[in-house]
C-alpha positions as CSV (number, residue, x, y, z in Angstrom):
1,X,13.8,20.9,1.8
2,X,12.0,17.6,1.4
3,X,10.1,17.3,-1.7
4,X,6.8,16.4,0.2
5,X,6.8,19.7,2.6
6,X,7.8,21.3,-0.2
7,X,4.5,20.5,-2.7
8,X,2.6,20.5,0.6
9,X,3.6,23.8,1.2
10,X,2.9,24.8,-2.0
11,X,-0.5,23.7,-2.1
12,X,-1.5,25.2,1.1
13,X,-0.7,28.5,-0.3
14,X,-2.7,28.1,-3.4
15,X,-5.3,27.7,-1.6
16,X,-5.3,30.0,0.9
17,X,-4.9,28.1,3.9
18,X,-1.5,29.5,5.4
19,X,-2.0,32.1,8.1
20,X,0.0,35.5,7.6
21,X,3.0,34.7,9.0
22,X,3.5,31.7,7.3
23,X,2.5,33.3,3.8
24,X,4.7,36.3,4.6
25,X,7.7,33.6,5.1
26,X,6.7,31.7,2.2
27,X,6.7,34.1,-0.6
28,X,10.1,35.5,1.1
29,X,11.4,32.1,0.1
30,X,10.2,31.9,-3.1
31,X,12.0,35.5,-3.5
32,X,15.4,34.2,-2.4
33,X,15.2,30.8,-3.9
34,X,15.1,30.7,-7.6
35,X,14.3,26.6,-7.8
36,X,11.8,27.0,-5.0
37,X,9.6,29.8,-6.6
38,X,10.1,27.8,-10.6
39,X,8.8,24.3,-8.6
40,X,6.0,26.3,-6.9
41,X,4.9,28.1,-10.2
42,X,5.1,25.1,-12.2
43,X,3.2,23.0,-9.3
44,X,0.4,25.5,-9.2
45,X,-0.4,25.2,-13.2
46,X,0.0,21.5,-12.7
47,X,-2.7,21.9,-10.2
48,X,-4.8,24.6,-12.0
49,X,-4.5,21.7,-15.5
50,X,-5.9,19.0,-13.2
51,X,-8.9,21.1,-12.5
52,X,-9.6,21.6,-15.8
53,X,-9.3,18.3,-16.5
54,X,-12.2,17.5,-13.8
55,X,-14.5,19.8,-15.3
56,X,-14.1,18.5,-19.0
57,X,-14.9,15.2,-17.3
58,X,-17.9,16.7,-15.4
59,X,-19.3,18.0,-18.8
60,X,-18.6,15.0,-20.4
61,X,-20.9,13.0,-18.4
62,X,-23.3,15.7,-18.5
63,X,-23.7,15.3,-22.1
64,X,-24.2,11.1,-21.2
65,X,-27.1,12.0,-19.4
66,X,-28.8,14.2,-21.4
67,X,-28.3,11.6,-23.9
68,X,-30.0,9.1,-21.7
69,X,-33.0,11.8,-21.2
70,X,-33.3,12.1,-25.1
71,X,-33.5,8.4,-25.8
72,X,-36.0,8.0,-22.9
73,X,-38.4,11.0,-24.3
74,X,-38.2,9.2,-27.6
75,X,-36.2,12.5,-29.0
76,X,-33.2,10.2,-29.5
77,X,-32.9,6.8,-31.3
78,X,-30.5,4.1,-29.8
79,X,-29.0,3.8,-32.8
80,X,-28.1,7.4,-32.9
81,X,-24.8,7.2,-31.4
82,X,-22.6,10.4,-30.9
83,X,-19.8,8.6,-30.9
84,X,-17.3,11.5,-32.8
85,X,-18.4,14.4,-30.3
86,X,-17.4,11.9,-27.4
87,X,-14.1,11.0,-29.2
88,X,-13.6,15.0,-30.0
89,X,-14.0,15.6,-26.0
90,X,-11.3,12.9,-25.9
91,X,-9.0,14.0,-28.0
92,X,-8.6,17.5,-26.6
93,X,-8.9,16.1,-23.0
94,X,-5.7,13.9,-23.5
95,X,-3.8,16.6,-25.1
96,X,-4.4,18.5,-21.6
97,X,-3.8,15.6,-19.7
98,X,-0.6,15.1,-21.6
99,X,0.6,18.2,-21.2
100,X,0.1,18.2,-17.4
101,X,2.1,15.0,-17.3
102,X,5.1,17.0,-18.8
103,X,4.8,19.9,-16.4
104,X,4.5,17.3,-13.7
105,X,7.9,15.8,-15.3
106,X,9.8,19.0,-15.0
107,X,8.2,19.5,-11.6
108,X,9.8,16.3,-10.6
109,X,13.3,17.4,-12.3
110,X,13.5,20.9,-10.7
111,X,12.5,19.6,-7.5
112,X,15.4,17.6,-7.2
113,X,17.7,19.9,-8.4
114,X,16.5,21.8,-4.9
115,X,16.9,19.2,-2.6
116,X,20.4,18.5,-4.5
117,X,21.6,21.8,-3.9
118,X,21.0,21.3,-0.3
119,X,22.4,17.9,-0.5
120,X,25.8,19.4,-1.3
121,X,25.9,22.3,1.5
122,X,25.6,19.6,3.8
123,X,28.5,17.5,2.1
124,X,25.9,14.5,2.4
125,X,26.1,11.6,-0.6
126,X,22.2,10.6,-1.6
127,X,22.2,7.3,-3.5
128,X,19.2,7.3,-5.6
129,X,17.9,3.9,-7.4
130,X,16.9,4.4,-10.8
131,X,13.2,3.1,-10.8
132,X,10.3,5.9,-12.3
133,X,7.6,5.5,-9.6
134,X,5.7,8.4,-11.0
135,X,3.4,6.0,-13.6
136,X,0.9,5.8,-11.3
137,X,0.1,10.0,-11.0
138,X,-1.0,9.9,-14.7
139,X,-1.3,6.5,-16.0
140,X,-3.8,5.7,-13.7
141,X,-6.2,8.3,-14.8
142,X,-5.5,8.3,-18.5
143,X,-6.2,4.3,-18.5
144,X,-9.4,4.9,-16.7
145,X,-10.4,8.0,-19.5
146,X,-9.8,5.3,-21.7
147,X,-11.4,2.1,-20.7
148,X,-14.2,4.4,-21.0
149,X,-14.1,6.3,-24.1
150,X,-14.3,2.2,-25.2
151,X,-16.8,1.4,-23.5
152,X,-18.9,3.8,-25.9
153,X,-17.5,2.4,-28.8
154,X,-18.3,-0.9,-30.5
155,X,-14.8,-2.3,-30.5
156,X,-13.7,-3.8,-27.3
157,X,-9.8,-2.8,-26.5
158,X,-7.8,-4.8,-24.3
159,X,-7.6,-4.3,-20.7
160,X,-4.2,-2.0,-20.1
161,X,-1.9,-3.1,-17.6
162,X,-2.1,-0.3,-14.9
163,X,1.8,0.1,-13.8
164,X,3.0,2.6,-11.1
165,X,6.8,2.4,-11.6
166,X,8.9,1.5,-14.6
167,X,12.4,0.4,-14.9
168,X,14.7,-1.8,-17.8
169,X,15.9,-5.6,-17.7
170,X,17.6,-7.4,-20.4
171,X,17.2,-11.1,-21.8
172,X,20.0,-13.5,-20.3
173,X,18.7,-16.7,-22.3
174,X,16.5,-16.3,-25.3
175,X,13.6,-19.0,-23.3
176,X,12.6,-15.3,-21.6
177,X,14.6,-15.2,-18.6
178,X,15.7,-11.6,-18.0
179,X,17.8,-9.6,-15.3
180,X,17.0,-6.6,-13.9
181,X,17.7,-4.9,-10.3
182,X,16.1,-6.5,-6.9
183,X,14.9,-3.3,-5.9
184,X,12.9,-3.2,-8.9
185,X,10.6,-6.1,-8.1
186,X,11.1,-6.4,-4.7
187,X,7.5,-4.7,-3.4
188,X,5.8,-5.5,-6.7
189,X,2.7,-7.6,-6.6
190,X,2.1,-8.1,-10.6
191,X,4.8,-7.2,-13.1
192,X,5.1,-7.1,-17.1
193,X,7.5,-6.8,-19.5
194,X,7.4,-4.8,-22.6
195,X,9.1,-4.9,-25.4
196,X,10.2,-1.9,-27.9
197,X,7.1,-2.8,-30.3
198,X,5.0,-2.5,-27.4
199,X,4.1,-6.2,-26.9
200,X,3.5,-7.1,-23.1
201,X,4.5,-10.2,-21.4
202,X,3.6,-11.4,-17.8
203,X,6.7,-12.2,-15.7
204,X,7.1,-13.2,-12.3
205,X,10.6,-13.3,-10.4
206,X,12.6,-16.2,-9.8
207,X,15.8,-15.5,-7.6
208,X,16.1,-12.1,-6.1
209,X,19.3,-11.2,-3.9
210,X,19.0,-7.5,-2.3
211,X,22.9,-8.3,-1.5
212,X,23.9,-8.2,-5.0
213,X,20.5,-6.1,-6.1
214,X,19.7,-8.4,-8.7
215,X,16.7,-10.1,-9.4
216,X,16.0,-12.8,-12.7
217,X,12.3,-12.7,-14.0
218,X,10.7,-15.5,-16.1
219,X,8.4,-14.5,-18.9
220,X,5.3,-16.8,-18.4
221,X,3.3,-15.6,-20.8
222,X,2.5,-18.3,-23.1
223,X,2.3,-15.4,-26.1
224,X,6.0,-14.9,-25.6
225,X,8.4,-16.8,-28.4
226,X,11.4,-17.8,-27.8
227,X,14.6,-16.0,-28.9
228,X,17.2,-18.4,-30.1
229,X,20.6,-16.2,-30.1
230,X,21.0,-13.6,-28.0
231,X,23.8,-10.7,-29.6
232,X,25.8,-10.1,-26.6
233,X,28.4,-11.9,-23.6
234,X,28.6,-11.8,-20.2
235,X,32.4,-11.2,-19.1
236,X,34.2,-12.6,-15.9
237,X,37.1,-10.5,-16.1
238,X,36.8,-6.8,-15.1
239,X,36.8,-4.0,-17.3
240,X,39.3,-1.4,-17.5
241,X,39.5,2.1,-16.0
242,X,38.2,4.3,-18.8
243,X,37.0,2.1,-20.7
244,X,34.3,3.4,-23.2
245,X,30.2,2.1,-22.4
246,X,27.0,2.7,-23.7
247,X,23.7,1.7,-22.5
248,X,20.2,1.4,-23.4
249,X,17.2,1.7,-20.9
250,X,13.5,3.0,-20.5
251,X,14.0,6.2,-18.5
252,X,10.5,7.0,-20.9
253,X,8.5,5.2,-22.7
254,X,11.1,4.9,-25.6
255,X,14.3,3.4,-25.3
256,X,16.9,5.8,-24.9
257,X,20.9,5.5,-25.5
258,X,23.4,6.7,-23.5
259,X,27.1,6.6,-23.2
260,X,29.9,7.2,-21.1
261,X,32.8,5.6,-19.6
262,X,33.9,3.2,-16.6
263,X,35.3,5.6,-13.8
264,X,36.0,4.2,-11.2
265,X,36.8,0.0,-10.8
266,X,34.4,-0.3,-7.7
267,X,30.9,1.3,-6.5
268,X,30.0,3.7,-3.6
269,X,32.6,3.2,-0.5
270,X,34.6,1.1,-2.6
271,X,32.2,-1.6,-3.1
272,X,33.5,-4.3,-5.1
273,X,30.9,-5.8,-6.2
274,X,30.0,-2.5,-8.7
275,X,31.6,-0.2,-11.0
276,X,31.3,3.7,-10.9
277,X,30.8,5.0,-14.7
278,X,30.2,8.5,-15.8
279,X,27.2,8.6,-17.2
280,X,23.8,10.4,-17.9
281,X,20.7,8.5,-16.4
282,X,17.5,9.2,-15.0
283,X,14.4,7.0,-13.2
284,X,13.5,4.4,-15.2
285,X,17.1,2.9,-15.9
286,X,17.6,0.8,-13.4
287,X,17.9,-2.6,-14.7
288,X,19.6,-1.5,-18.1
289,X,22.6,-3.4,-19.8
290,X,26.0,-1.1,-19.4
291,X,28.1,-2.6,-23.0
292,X,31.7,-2.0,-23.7
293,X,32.4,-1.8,-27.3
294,X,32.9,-4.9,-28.1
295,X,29.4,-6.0,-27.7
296,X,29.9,-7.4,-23.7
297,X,27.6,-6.3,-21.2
298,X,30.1,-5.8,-18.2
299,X,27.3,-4.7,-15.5
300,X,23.5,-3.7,-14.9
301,X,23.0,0.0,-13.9
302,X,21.5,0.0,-10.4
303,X,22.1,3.8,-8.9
304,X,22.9,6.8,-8.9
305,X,24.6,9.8,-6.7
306,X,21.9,12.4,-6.6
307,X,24.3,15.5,-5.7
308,X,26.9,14.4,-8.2
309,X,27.1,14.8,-12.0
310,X,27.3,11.5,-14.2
311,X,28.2,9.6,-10.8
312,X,26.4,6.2,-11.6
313,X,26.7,3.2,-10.2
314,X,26.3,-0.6,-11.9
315,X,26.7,-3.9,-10.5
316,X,29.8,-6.4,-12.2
317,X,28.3,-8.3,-14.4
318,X,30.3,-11.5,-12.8
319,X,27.3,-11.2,-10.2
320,X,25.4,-13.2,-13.0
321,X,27.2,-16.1,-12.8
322,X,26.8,-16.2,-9.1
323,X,23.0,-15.6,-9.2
324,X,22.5,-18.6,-11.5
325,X,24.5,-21.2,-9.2
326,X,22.4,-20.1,-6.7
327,X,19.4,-20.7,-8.7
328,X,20.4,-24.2,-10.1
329,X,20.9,-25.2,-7.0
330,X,18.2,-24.1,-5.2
331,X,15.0,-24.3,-8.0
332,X,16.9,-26.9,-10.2
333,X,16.4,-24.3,-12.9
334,X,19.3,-24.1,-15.8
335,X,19.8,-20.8,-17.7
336,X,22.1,-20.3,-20.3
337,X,23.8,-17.1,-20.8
338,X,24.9,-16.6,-24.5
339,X,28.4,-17.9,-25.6
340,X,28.7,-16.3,-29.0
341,X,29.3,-12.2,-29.6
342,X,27.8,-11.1,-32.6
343,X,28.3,-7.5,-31.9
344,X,32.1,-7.0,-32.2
345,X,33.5,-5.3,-34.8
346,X,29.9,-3.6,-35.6
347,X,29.6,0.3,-35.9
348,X,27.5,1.8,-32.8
349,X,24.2,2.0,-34.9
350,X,24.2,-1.4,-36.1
351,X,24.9,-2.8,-32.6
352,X,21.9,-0.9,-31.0
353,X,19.4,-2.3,-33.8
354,X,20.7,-5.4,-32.3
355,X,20.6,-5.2,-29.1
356,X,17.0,-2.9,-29.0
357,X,15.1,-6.2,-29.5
358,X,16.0,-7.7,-26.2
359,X,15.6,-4.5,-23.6
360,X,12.7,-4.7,-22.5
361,X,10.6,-2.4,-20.3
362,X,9.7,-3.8,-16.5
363,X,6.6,-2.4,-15.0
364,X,4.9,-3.4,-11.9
365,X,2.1,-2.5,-9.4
C-alpha cells in the first residue's frame, strides 16, 4: 500500500468521513494487518498531539491580547513584561512538539516496513536514496514557535536556517570543498552545511554529475576557516571482498557510526561504478564517507535496497578523481585531495575523533 493512501486513509477515518462500506473494510484491514493498524494508531495520536499543539498556541496569543488590553486600560505597565509565563508556555509546548516529532519518526519507520513487506511478495527491488526529507514537517513549525518566543524577549537570536531534507558530505580539501551525492542537491534552491559543533556554513554546488551521483559543494561563507590537513586518502585501487568499513553520517541530528563490511565488488545490476556493503543506514546518510580500516575512504554511501536487510549501496571512491578533471577543465578550479593518512594504525575511537571534525551535515530547501 502506498504510504500516501495509506495516511490518507487513515485520516479520513479519524474523522469520520468514510462511508460504511469503506469503514467496515478499513477496520477489517487494520484486523488482519498488524503494521497497518500500529501506523494507523500511531498516525491518529500524531494527529490528536498536533491539535493540542494548536490550542496551546491559540491560548498563547490569547494571553498577548489581554496583555495588550491591560497596558491600554493603564492596568498594565510596559515595563511589566511576562516574559517567564511566555517562556513556561514554551517550554512545555516544545516538549509536546518534540514528542510528536518522534511518534511521527516511528510512523515513518513502521510505514515502510509495510510497504516493504509488500515489496517482497511481489519480488520487486525498491532502491531508496538516503536523503531525510521529513525536516520540513516539524522544523518548520518549531522555527516559527521560536522566532517568536524571541521576538518577546530582549535578546535578538539569529535567524535559523529553515531546511526540509538533510543528508552528510565530507571535506575533500581543507579550502571547504566537500562531496556529497547529486541527488542531494540536485532540486535544492539554498543549502548549508553544518558542522558537529553546530556551526553553519553557506555552500553552493560546483560540479554535479547525476551519472556518477556526485555533486562537490563549495563553502562560501566567509566565517568558514580553512582546514589545513585533512586525516584521510582517497584510494584508486578497489577494495576487497569483505573487507571491514565503518562510516559516519547524519541520519539525526548527531553524527552516528556505523559499520559493516564490502559485499559485493559492484552496485545494483552489477554496476561498476559502486560497491554493495552490508550495512545499517537510514535517511539522512546519503553523502557519508564509507572508511576501510586503514583510514581510506573507499566510496560515498548513496542507496539503499528498501526490501533488503543491510543491502547498501556506495559509489567507488575512484569517481572522485574523475569528477575533479571534469571540474579543472571545465571551471578552471583545482582541488586537492589529501596525500597523507594520518589514521592508520589508530584504534577505531581515536580515528572517529578524527575524522568527526570534517563530516558535516548538508541541508537544503
Amino acid at each position: 500500500m502506498d504510504e500516501n493512501l495509506l495516511l490518507d486513509a487513515i485520516e479520513r477515518y479519524r474523522n469520520g468521513q468514510m462511508d460504511d462500506a469503506e469503514r467496515l473494510f478499513f477496520e477489517e484491514l487494520r484486523k488482519n494487518n498488524p503494521g497497518i493498524d500500529q501506523v494507523a494508531s500511531e498516525h491518529s495520536f500524531f494527529l490528536d498531539e498536533l491539535e493540542n499543539m494548536s490550542e496551546q498556541k491559540s491560548f498563547r496569543q490569547n494571553l498577548k491580547q489581554v496583555q495588550n488590553k491591560l497596558r491600554k486600560e493603564g492596568i498594565l505597565s510596559e515595563d511589566d513584561q511576562p516574559k517567564s509565563k511566555v517562556v513556561y508556555l514554551w517550554n512545555r509546548y516544545r516538549r509536546t512538539i518534540t514528542v510528536a516529532a518522534a511518534i511521527a519518526g516511528l510512523i515513518s519507520f513502521s510505514t515502510a516496513t509495510v510497504i516493504s513487506k509488500y515489496s517482497e511478495n511481489k519480488k520487486v527491488a525498491v532502491i531508496t536514496p538516503l536523503v531525510d526529507n521529513k525536516l520540513n514537517q516539524f522544523e518548520h513549525k518549531l522555527n516559527q514557535i521560536e522566532h517568536k518566543l524571541n521576538d518577546a524577549t530582549a535578546i535578538p537570536a539569529k535567524p535559523k536556517f529553515e531546511a526540509n531534507f538533510r543528508a552528510t558530505g565530507f571535506l575533500v580539501d581543507g579550502s571547504g570543498y566537500i562531496i556529497t551525492n547529486a541527488h542531494v542537491v540536485q532540486n535544492a534552491k539554498n543549502i548549508i552545511v553544518e558542522n558537529k559543533k553546530g556551526d553553519q556554513f553557506s555552500a553552493q554546488p560546483i560540479y554535479s554529475n547525476t551519472t556518477t551521483d556526485l555533486a562537490i559543494l563549495k563553502i562560501t561563507d566567509t566565517s568558514f576557516k580553512k582546514i589545513s590537513a585533512l586525516p584521510y586518502t582517497f584510494p584508486k585501487t578497489t577494495a576487497e571482498l569483505a573487507e571491514p568499513i565503518f562510516t559516519l553520517g547524519y541520519p539525526r541530528e548527531e553524527v552516528v557510526y556505523g559499520e559493516g563490511y564490502l559485499s559485493a565488488k559492484s552496485g545494483y545490476y552489477g554496476d561498476t561504478a559502486s560497491y554493495q556493503i552490508s550495512i545499517s543506514v537510514n535517511p539522512g546518510n546519503s553523502g557519508g564517507p564509507v572508511i576501510d580500516k586503514d583510514g581510506e575512504v573507499i566510496g560515498i554511501i548513496s542507496s539503499k535496497e528498501t526490501n533488503a536487510d543491510g543491502v547498501v549501496f556506495a559509489i567507488k571512491s575512484k569517481n572522485i578523481y574523475t569528477a575533479l578533471k571534469e571540474i579543472r577543465k571545465d571551471k578552471d578550479i583545482t582541488i586537492k585531495l589529501p596525500t597523507v593518512n594520518s589514521l592508520k594504525d589508530l584504534d577505531r575511537v581515536k580515528q572517529i575523533k578524527k575524522l568527526e571534525d570534517f563530516v558535516f551535515k548538508v541541508k537544503g530547501n
